[in-house]
VOBA-1610 file (N, C-alpha, C; in pm, whole numbers, padded with zeros to 5 digits, always signed):
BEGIN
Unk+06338+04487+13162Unk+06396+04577+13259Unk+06363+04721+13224Unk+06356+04757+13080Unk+06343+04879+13062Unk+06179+04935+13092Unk+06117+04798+13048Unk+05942+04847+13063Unk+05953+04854+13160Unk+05990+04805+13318Unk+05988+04780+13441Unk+06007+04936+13449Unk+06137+05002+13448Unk+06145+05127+13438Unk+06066+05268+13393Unk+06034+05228+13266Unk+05872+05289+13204Unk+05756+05346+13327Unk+05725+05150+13365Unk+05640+05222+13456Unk+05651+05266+13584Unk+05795+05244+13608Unk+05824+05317+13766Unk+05839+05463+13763Unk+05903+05506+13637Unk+05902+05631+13585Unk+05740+05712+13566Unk+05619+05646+13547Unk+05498+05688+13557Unk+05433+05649+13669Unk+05453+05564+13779Unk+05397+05548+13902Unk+05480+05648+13966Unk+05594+05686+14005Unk+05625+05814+14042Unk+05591+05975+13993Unk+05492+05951+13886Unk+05446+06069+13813Unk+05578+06143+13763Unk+05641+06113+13717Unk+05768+06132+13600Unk+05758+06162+13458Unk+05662+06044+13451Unk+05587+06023+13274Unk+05492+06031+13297Unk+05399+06100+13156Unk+05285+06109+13155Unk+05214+05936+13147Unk+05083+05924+13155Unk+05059+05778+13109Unk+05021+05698+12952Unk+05032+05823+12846Unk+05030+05730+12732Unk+05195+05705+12673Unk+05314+05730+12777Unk+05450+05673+12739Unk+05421+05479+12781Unk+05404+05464+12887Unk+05386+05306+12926Unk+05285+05234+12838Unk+05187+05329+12785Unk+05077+05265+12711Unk+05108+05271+12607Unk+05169+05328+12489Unk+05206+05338+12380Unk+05328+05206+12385Unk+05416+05209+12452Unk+05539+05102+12489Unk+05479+04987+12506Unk+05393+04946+12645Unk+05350+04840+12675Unk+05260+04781+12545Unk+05174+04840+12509Unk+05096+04818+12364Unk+05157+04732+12261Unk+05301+04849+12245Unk+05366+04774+12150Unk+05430+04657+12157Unk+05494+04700+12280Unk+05545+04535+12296Unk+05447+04439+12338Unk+05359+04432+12381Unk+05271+04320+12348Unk+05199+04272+12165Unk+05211+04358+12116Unk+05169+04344+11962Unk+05313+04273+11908Unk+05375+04288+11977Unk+05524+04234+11868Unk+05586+04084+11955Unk+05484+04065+12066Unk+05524+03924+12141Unk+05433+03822+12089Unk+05295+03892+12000Unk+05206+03800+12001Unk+05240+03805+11865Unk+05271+03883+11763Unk+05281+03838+11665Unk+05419+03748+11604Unk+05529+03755+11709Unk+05588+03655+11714Unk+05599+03535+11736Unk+05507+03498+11845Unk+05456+03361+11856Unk+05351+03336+11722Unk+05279+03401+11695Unk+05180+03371+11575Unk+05232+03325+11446Unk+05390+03424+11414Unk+05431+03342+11316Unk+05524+03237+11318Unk+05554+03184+11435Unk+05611+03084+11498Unk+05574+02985+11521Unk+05460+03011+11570Unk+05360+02869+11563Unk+05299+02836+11448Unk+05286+02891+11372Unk+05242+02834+11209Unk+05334+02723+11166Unk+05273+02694+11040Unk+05370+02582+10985Unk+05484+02619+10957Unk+05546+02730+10907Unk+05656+02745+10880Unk+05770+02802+10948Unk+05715+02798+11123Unk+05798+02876+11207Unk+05859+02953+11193Unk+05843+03122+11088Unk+05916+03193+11090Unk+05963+03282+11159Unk+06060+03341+11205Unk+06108+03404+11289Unk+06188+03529+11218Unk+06092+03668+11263Unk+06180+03780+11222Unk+06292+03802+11223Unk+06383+03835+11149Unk+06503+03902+11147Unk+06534+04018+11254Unk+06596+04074+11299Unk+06592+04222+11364Unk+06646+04296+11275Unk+06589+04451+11238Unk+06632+04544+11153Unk+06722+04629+11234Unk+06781+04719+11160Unk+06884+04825+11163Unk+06833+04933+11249Unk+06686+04973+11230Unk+06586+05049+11313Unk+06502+05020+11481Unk+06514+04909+11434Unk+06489+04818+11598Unk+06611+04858+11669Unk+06707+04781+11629Unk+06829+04820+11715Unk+06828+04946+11739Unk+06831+05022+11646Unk+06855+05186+11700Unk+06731+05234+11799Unk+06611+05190+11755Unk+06515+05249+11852Unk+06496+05162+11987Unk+06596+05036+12004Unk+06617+05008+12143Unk+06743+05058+12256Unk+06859+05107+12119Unk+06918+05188+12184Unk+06901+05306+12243Unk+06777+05472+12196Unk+06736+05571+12214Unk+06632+05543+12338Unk+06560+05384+12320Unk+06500+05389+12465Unk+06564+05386+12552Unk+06676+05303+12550Unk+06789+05266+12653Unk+06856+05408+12681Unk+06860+05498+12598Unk+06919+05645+12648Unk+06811+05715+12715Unk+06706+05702+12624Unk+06583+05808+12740Unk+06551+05731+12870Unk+06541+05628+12887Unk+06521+05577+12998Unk+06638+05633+13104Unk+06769+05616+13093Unk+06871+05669+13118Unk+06859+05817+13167Unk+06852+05855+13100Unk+06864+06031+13101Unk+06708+06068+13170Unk+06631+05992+13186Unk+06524+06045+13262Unk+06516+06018+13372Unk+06607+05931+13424Unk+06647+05885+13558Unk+06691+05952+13614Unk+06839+05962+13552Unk+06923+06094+13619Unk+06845+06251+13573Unk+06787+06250+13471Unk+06719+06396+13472Unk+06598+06390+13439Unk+06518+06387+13522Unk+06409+06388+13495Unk+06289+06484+13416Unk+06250+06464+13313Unk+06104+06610+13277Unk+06232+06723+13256Unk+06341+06652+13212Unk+06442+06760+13130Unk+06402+06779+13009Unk+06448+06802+12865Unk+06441+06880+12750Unk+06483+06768+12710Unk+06629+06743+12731Unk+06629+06554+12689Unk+06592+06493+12703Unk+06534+06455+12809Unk+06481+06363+12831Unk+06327+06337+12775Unk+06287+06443+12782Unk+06147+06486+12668Unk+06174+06410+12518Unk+06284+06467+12471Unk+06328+06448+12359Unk+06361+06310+12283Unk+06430+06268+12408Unk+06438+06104+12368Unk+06357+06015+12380Unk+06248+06046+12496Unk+06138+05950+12521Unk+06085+05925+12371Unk+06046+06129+12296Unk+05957+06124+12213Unk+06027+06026+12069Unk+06183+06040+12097Unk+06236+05995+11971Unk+06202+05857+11987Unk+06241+05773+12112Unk+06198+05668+12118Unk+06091+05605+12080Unk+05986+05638+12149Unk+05845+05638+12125Unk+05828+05574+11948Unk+05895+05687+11884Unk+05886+05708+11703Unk+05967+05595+11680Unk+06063+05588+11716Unk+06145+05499+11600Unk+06079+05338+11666Unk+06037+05288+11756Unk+05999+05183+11816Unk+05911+05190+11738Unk+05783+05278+11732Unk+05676+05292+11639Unk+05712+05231+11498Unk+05812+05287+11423Unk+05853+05284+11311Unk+05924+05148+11280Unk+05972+05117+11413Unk+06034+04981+11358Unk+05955+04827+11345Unk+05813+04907+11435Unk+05702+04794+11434Unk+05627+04818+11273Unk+05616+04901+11235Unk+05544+04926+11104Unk+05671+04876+11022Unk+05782+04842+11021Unk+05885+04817+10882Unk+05896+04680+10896Unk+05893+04541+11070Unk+05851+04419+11094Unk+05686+04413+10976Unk+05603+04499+11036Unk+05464+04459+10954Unk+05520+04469+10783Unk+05527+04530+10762Unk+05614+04580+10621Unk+05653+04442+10559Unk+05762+04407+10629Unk+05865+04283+10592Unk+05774+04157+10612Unk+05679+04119+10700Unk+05544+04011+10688Unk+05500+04031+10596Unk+05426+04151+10577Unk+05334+04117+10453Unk+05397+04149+10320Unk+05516+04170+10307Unk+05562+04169+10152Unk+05647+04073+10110Unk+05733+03986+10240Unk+05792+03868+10188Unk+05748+03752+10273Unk+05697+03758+10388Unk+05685+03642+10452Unk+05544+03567+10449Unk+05426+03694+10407Unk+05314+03621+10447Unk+05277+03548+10294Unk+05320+03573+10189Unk+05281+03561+10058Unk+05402+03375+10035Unk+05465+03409+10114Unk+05544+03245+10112Unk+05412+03169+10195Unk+05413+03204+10277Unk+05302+03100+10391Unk+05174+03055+10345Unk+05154+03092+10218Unk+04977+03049+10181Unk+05007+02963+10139Unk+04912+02867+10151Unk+04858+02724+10136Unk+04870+02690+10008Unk+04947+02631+09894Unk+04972+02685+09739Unk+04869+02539+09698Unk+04808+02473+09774Unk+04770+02395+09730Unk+04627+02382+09675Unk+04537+02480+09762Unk+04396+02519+09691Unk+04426+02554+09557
//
């Protein structure tokens, strides 16, 4: 619902176009790498961090606040915060793969 919004917010020329592309990007990198480690043998399934949550809440506000105010100062503000902490919470998922999950998943048998 919120990407839906994203890009209605940039088909009305609201947002520039690397907000939907930076967003859409990501969330496709974090759908496929969920199925990827899901479908392996050990079906693991990320946890959600403390930072996810928060950077789905700040989208859920800039999305918000750019509705009702559009190409405001806040609304600037939160997109950009959003933007970051979504960013950040995809790099601390990669983080948490490769320092505890991917080093369980190798093949111990070669």
């Amino acid at each position: 619902m919120l990407l839906t919004a994203i890009v209605t917010l940039y088909v009305d020329g609201i947002l520039p176009l690397i907000i939907p592309v930076i967003i859409i990007g990501k969330e496709l990198l974090m759908v496929y790498g969920g199925l990827f480690l899901y479908f392996r043998k050990s079906k693991v399934v990320m946890p959600a961090n403390k930072v996810g949550k928060s950077a789905t809440l700040i989208y859920t506000a800039a999305v918000f606040v750019t509705i009702i105010f559009p190409m405001s100062i806040a609304s600037i503000l939160l997109l950009i915060a959003a933007v970051v902490t979504k960013l950040t919470a995809m790099g601390i998922y990669l983080n948490v793969y490769y320092k505890k999950i991917k080093p369980d998943t190798i093949d111990k048998t070669t």
